[in-house]
N, C-alpha and C positions, 0 to 999 in steps of 0.2 A: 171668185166663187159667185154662183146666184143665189141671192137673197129677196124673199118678200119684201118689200117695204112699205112701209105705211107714211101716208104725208099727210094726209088729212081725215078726222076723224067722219065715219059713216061715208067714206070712199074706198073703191076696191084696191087692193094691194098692189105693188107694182114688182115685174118681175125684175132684177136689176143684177149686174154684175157689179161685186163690191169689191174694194181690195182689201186685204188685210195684211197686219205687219206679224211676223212670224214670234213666239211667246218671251215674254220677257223672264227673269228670275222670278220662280215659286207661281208661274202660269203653265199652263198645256195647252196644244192647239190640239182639236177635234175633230175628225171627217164627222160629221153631223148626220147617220141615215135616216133619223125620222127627231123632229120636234114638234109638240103641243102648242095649243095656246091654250092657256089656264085661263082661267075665270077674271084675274084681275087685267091679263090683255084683253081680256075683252072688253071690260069694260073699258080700255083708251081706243079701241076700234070704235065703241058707240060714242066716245069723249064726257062719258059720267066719272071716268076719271082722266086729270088733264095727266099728260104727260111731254115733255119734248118730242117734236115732231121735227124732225123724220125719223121712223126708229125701226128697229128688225124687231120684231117679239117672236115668242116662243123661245124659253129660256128653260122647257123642260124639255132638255133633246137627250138621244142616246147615240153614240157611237162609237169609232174607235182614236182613241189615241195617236196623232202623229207623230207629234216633237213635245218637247220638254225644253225649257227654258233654265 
């Protein structure tokens, strides 16, 4: 799947294909059609707040349901 990513703060996002492993017990995987970036990503895109880099933000997404774990 493509993902933004972010690796350094006050740098532009990078587009990326990531992998991911399909949902473990009491997880869902999501086709993801749209997610935000909320106020506290933003502030680790300006780096006023430190966080592990490299990271995907946008953790307010909507869509539908794939699998169940």
């Amino acid at each position: 799947m493509k993902a933004a990513v972010l690796y350094e703060p006050n740098t532009p996002f990078k587009i990326e294909d990531v992998a991911m492993q399909g949902p473990r017990a009491g997880e869902v995987q999501v086709r993801i059609g749209a997610a935000g970036v909320c106020h506290s990503d933003y502030h680790v895109v300006t780096g006023d707040l430190p966080a592990p880099l490299p990271a995907i933000l946008g953790h307010e997404g909507a869509g539908v349901v794939e699998a169940v774990g």
